[in-house]
N, C-alpha and C positions, 0 to 999 in steps of 0.2 A: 715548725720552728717556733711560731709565738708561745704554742702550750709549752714547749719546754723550755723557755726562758721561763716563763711565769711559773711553771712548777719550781727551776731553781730558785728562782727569788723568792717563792713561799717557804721552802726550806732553807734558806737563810734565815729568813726571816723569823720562822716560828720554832718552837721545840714541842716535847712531850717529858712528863716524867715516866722516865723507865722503870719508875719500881721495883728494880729488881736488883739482887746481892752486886755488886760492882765484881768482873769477869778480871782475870790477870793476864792482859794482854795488850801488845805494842799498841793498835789501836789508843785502849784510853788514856797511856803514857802520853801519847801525842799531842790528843786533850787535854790533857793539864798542863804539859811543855807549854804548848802553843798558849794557854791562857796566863800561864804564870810568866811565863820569860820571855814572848814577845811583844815590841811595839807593834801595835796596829798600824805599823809603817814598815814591818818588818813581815819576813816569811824565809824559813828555810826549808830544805829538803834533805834529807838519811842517804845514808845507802842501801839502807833497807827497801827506800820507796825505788831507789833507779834499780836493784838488781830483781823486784818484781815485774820490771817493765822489759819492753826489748830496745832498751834505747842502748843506741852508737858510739853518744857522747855525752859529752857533758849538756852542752846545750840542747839533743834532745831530749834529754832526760829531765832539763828543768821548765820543759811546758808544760809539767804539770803545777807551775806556779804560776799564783793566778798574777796576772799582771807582764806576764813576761809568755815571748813568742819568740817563732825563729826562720831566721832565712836559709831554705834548703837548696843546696846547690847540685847536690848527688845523693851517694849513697852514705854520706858522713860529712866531719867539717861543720855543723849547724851554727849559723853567728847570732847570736843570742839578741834580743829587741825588749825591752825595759820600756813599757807604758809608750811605747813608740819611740823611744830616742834608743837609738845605737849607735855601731860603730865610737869613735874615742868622746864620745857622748856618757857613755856607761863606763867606767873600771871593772876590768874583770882581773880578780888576783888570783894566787894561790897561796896561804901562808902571807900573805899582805905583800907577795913578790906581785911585781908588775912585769908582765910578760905581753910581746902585741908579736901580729901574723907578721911576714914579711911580704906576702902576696899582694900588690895596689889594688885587686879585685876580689880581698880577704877571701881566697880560696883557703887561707887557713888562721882561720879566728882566734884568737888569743886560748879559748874555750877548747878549743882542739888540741892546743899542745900539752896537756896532761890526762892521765889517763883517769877514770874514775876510782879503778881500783885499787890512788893512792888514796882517793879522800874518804873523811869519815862524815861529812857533813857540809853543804852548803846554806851560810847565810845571802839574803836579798837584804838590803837595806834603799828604799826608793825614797828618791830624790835627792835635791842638795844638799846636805845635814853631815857626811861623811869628812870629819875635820882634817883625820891622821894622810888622808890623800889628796895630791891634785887634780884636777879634772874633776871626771864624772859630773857634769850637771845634771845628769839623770836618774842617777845613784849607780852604787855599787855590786857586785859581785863575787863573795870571798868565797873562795875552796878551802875548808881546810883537812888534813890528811889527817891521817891514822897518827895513832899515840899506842906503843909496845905497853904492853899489859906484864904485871909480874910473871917471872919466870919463863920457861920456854912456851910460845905458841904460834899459829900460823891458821890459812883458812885456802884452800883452793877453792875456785870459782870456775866450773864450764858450761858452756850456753852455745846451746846449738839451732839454729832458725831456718826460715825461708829464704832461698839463694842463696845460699849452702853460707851462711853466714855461722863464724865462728869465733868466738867472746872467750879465751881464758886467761885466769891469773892464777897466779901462787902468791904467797906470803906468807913471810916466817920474821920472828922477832925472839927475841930475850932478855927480861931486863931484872934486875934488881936494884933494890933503895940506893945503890951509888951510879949506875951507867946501865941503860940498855942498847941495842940494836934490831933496826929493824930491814927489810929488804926485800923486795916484791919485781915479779915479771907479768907483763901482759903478752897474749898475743891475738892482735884480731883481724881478719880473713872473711870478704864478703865477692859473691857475682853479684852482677848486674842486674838490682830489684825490678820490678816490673809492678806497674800503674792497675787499675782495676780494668783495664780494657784489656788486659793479657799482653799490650805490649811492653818490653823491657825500656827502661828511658833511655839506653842506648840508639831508640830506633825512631823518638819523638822526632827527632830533624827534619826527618823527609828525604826530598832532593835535595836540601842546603847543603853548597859549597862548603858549609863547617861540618858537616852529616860526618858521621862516623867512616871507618873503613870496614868490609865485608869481615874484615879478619878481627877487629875489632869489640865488635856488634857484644859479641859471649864473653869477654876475658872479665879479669876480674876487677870488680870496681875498687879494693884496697889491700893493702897487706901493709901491719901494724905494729913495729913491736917497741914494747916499753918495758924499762928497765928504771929501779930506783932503789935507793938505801938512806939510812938515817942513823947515827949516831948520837945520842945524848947522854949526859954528864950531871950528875947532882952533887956537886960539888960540897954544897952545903944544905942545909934543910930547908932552908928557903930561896937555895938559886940552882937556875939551870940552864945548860948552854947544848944546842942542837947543833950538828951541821949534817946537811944531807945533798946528794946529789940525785941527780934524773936524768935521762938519756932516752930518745924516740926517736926511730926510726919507721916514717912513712912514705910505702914504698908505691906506687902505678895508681894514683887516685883521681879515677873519673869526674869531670867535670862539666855534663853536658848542658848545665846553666850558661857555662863562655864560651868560649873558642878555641880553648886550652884544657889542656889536664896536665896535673903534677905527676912529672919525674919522681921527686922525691922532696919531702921535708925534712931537713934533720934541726934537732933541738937539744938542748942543751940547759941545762937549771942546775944550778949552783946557791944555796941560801945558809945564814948560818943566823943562830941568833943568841940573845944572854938575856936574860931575867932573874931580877932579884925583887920578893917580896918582903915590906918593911925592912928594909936598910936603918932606919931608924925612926922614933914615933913621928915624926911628919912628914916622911915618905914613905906611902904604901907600896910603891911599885914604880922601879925603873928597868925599863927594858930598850937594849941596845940588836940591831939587823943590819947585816949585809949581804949584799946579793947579788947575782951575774947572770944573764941568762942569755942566747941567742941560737936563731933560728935562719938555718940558711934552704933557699927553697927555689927548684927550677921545673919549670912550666916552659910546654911547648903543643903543637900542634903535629905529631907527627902520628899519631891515632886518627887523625883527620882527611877527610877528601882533600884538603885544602893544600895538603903536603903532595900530592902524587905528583906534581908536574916542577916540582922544584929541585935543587941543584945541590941542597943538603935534603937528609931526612924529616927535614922542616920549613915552611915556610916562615912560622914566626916565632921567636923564645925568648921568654924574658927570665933574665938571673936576678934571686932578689933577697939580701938579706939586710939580716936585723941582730938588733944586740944595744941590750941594758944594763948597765951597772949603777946600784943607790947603794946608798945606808940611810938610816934611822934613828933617831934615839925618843924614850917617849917614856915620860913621868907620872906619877898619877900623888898629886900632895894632897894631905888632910889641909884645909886653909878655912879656919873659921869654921864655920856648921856645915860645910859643903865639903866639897871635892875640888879639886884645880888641875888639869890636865892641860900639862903643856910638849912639846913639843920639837922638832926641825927636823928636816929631811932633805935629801940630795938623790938627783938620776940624772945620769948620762944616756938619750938614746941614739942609738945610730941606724938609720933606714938608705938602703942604695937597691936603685935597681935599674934595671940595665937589659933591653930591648934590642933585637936585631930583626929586622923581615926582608923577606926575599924583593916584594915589590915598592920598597920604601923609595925608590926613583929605581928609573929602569937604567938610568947608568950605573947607580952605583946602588945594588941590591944589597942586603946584610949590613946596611952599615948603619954602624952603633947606635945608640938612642940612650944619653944619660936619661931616663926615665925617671928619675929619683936622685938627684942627682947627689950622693951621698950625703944626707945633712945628719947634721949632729943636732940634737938638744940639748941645751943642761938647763935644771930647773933647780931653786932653791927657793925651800915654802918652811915657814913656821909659823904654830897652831897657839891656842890659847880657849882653851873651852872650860866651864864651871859649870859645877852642878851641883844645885842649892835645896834639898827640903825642904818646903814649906807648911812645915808641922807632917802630919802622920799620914796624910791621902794627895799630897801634891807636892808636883815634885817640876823644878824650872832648870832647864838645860841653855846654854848659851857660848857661844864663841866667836875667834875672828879666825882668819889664815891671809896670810898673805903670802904671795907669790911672787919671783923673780925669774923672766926666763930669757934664754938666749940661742937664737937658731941661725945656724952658720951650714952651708952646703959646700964643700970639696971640689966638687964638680963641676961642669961648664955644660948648659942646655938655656934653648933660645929664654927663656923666664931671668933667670940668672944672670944672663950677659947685657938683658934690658933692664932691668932692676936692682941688680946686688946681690950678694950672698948671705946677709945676716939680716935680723929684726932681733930688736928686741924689746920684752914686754913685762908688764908688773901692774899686777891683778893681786884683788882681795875678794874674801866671801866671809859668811858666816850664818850664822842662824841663831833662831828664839824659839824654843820646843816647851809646853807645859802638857806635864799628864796631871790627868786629876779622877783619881779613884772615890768616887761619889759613894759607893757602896762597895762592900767586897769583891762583887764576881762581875765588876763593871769598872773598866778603864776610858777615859775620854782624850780623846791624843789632839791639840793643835799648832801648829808649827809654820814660821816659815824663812827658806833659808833663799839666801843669797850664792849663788856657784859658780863660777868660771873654770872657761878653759880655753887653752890657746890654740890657735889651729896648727894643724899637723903636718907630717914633712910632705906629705902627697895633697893634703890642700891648699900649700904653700907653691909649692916647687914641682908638680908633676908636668910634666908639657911631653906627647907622643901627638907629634905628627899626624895627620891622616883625614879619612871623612868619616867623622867628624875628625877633628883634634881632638884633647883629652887635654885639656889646662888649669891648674894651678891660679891661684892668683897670691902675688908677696904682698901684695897690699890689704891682706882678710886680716880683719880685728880679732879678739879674741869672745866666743860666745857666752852671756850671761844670760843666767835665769834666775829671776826672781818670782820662787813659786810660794804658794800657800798649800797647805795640807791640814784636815780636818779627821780622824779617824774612830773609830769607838767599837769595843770589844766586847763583849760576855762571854765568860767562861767560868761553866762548873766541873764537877769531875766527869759530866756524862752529855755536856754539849758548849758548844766553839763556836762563837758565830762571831767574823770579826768585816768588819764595812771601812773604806777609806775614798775620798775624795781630793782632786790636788787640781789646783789651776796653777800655770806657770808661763810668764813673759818672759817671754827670748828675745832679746837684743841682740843685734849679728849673730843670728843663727848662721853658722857655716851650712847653704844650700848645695845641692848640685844640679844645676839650669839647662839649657837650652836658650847660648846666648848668643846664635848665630846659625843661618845657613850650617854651617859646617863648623859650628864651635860648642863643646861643650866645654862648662867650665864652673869650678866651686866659686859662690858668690856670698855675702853678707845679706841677709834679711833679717826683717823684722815678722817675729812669729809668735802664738800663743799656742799652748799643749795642754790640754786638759782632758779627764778621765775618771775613772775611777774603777773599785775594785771591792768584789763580796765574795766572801768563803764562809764555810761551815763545815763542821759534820756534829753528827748528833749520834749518841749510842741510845739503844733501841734496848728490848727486852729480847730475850732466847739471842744474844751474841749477834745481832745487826746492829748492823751500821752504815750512813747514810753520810753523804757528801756531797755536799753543791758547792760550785765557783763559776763566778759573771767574774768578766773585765772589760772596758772598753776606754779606749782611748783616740784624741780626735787632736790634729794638728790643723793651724790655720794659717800662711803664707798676708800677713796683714798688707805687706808690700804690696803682691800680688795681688791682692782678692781673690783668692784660690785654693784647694788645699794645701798643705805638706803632701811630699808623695811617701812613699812607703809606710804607710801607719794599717795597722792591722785595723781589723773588723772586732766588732763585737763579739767575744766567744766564751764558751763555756764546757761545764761540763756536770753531769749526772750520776752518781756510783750508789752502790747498795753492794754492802758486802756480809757476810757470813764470815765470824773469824772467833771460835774459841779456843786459840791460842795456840792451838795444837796446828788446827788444819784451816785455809779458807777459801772463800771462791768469794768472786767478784764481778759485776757485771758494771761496765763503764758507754755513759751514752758521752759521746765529744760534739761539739756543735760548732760552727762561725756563720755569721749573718752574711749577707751582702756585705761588696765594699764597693759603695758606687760613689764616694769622697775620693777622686784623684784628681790626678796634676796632669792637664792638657797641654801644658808643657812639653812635659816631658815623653807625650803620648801614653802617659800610664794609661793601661787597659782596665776595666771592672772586673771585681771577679765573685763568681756566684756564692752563694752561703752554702752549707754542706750539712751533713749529718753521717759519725759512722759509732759502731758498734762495737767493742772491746770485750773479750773474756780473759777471764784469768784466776788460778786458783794456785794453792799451794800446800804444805806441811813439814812440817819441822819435826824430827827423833833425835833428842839428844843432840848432837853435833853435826848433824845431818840434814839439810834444807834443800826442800825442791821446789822450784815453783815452773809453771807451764800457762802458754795463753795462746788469744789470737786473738791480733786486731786488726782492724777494717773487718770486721764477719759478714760480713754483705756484699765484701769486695767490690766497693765503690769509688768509681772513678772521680776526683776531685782536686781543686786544686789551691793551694795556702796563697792569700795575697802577695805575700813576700817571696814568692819562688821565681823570680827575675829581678834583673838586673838592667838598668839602660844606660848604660857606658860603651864606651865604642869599643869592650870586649864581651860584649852580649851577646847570647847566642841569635839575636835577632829583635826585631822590632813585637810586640806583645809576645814574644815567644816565651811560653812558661813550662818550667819542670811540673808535672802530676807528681801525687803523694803515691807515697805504698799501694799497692792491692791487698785483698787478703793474704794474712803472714801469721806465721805461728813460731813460738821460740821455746823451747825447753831448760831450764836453768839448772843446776845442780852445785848446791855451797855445802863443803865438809870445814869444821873449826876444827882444831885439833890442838 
């Protein structure tokens, strides 16, 4: 494990000149992308790089960014971990829509309700610094989708894997210089993966009472289908107006992380938006968003031992949805030697959810449980941010945001009958970013912003009875970080080596404790988060290419004198690839350290460091792209820090989901 962090870090660190003609291939496009257009605060990923891989979703598809990890709960669903803060910690968009799970034990992460084969591109932007949005103290998450090309075209996508796992799309668009249209299907279809120990994670349980049923054991872990279209409009030559819809249906999705598995999620995305550049010489750009989206989701135990001696097909089920409606409006004025980008914005979210179990008293089983007890948010936030040149290599970025928010519950649960149904709250942030380009092929990035965010309707207002309980607190402040970020970049046409560092003080950190015998429950701390982050690749002579990426990040409980719990390990990863354009192959080493930083609290378990082995190759005719792999090659049994949960719908006390065993997937892309 040591040699191969210190070989990553060598190849970070060092280059070679390649002396040789520069190759016409995505590869070193990506190297000058990544050098020219991002901050050293920034990373984004293709869908070139996720339809190389055999990823699920979205969220597994973006651990190949460095900084960012995921919590696995099955066989898909992956909720996405941003330098250790998640959950409503991070923004995760789509199109700058804000979309969230409606499951209180995010069986379905905001990252799950769209499918990859609308987006064309994901940016990461880490830390506080995200003006146009509320929340996110840990940064953001944008998806954004495909844009219809002139005239008629489309591109089918099939991929076929280990446990009969099945990945297809279609897409078709048409557009010309006044209006095009675009419109795409997914459908994806997985059995029940299986750990490098040959058993299926169906079968990790055991003898637990939550243990699968015999009939169970084989079925299938998802069935997936996604449907979308997009209409736009060029009304004039410098404005343009979108509206598109999205629909997802997810149908029987195993969850042997809890105690439940989804019925079914259905989702819904509705976004429209207008853009006009230069409206007149002091306004370069006004762009106007509105959007709707909701997600209705039910979870039950009826796949479970747990159901057999009960009086429905379940002993316990919780109904749970969700539903957002904002608009936007957002400026961008020439003002003096700079820029002036201002702002306001509006969302309505509404989260209910709603609990029944058989042994919730033995007189009176099934009875109801506002779990969530309908609450509403509305929020209203306006931005103010400038961006100044300072002559020809430096460049001064700054803003404010201030927030207004108001949280009201429906509903009637013990929280709410002893405290009230509304708070309300108003928060500001901002930040100070300077780049300063020293020399040409070298950027130095230092920043630090100011972020808030308010606590949520299930940190707020959740109360499920039980052993433990599962409690809310209405009295949670809202969490600030005030972080510092330092970064620094090189990039020529044939090597990318970009480094970043961030320390960050959390003030009421919304935690979730162990604050009793028999009570668990979200609490306010004081916390510090710090980390950092290196990537590279370098282009080689005869068409190699080489890639290294370190991350680590470290959470501290100052209240406590303890760690943060859920914070990953140190991890990385190793590639060398072969790719002149045509055809390539790839060998990928992945790695994580130890995580012996937990929360005795909360009885987090350690979990060991790992190493596993990646192949993968491909080639491209014309319109015609295949690509083929296999990973885990060593089929190694292991397990990711983040693959449990300890809430009182846990599948148990240290009980952890294993990763993959070895798995191989075949892909097949035609454009046409």
């Amino acid at each position: 494990m040591k040699r191969v962090v210190i070989a990553a870090a060598l190849l970070a660190l060092g280059g070679t000149d390649a002396g040789t003609t520069r190759a016409e291939n995505l590869q070193l496009e990506e190297i000058v992308i990544k050098g020219e257009q991002e901050s050293p605060r920034e990373e984004s990923l293709t869908i070139r790089e996720v339809r190389e891989s055999p990823a699920r979703d979205m969220g597994e598809a973006l651990k190949r960014v460095e900084g960012i990890s995921v919590v696995r709960k099955g066989a898909i669903a992956n909720d996405v971990v941003l330098r250790g803060f998640q959950k409503d910690n991070i923004n995760v968009l789509v199109d700058g829509v804000r979309i969230y799970g409606a499951c209180p034990s995010r069986m379905d992460p905001p990252a799950f309700h769209y499918d990859f084969a609308e987006i064309e591109q994901v940016t990461v932007v880490k830390g506080p610094y995200d003006l146009e949005n509320p929340g996110g103290v840990g940064g953001v998450i944008d998806a954004r989708t495909r844009k219809p090309a002139q005239g008629f075209g489309g591109e089918f996508t099939g991929s076929y894997g280990s446990y009969d796992s099945v990945n297809t799309s279609l897409t078709g668009s048409y557009g010309t210089d006044r209006y095009d249209i675009l419109g795409g299907y997914a459908f994806k279809y997985s059995g029940v993966p299986e750990s490098g120990d040959g058993r299926k994670i169906t079968e990790i349980l055991g003898t637990s009472p939550n243990r699968y049923r015999p009939e169970a054991l084989d079925s299938r872990a998802y069935l997936i289908n996604t449907g979308w279209f997009r209409v736009g409009l060029n009304p004039a030559a410098n404005a343009r107006t979108e509206l598109g819809y999205s629909h997802q249906d997810a149908d029987h999705v195993l969850y042997p992380y809890l105690k439940m598995d989804a019925e079914y999620d259905r989702t819904d995305r509705l976004n429209w938006s207008w853009r006009v550049a230069y409206p007149s010489p002091v306004v370069r750009e006004l762009k106007l968003q509105a959007y709707w989206d909701r997600v209705s989701h039910l979870m039950n135990d009826r796949l479970r031992a747990s159901s057999t001696t009960t009086a429905r097909p379940y002993s316990m089920q919780t109904d749970a949805r969700t539903q957002v409606a904002g608009a936007r409006v957002n400026t961008r004025l020439k003002v003096g030697p700079g820029t002036l980008i201002t702002g306001a914005d509006y969302y309505n979210r509404n989260w209910d959810a709603r609990n029944v179990r058989a042994m919730y008293t033995t007189a009176s089983p099934y009875t109801l449980q506002n779990m969530i007890p309908d609450v509403y948010v509305d929020n209203f936030g306006v931005y103010l941010g400038y961006e100044l040149p300072l002559g020809e290599r430096v460049t001064l970025k700054t803003g404010m945001r201030g927030d207004l928010t108001w949280v009201n519950a429906d509903r009637t649960n013990a929280l709410t009958t002893s405290f009230g149904k509304g708070r309300d709250y108003g928060e500001f942030g901002g930040n100070l970013q300077l780049t300063w380009l020293p020399v040409k092929e070298v950027e130095l990035f230092a920043g630090f912003g100011r972020g808030s965010r308010t606590p949520d309707p299930q940190e707020l207002y959740i109360h499920l009875p039980g052993t433990p309980t599962w409690s809310g607190d209405p009295g949670l402040r809202p969490t600030l970080n005030h972080q510092f970020d330092v970064g620094a970049k090189y990039a020529n046409e044939r090597f990318y080596v970009n480094a970043a560092m961030f320390y960050g003080i959390l003030q009421d950190y919304v935690n979730f404790e162990q604050a009793g015998p028999s009570l668990k429950r979200y609490m306010n701390v004081n916390a510090t988060m710090w980390g950092a982050e290196l990537g590279s690749q370098l282009a080689l002579p005869f068409d190699l290419f080489i890639r290294g990426a370190l991350s680590y990040a470290e959470g501290e409980n100052t209240d406590g004198h303890r760690p943060l719990s859920e914070i990953p390990p140190l991890k990385g990863l190793l590639s060398v690839r072969y790719d002149n354009g045509t055809w390539f192959a790839e060998a990928v080493q992945n790695f994580a350290a130890r995580q012996d930083r937990v929360d005795p609290n909360l009885n987090e378990q350690e979990t060991a460091g790992w190493m596993t082995t990646d192949l993968k190759a491909g080639a491209s005719a014309g319109a015609l792209s295949v690509y083929a792999g296999i990973d885990n090659l060593l089929d190694k049994f292991y397990y990711s820090h983040l693959s449990y949960l300890r809430d009182p719908f846990a599948g148990g006390v240290g009980f952890k989901v294993p990763e993959n065993g070895r798995n191989f997937y075949l892909t097949v892309a035609y454009r046409f």
